[in-house]
C-alpha positions, 0 to 999 in steps of 0.5 A: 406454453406450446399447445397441439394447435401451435405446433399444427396437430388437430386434435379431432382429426383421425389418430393412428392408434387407440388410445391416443397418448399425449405428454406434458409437462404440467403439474398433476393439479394443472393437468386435466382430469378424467383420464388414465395417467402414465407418470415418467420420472428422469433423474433430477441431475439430468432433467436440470441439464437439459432443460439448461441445454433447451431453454435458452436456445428456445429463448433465443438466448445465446450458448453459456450466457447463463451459468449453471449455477444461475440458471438453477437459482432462477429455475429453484426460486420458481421460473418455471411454469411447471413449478419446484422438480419437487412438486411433482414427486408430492 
């Protein structure tokens, strides 16, 4: 996971707005608790391509190395941290 600390953000500092907003990708079971939450939801068809287009430039694994079918039967049968697209809508 990338977390604030990775990409240099100091969660304690002084913010330019109230409240702050944060994003994630977590699961709800895997997010903290305690706050109020802003759920958006894309189109499966169009988060699959785009985590396609993202990952493997961020794995460092060159362009079309991966079919789309592959990559889906990797992703579908539990690759990714985040869980089943699913699993979100539950």
């Amino acid at each position: 996971d990338i977390l604030a600390l990775d990409c240099d953000q100091d969660l304690d500092a002084d913010h330019v707005c109230d409240p702050r907003v944060f994003k994630s990708h977590e699961r709800w079971e895997d997010v903290a608790k305690g706050a109020r939450y802003l759920c958006v939801v894309r189109n499966p068809v169009d988060v699959f391509y785009s985590f396609y287009n993202f990952l493997p430039a961020y794995m460092g694994i060159e362009p079309g190395a991966i079919a789309p079918e592959e990559f889906a039967d990797a992703i579908f049968a539990g690759a990714s941290h985040s869980g089943h697209c699913w699993q979100h809508f539950l």
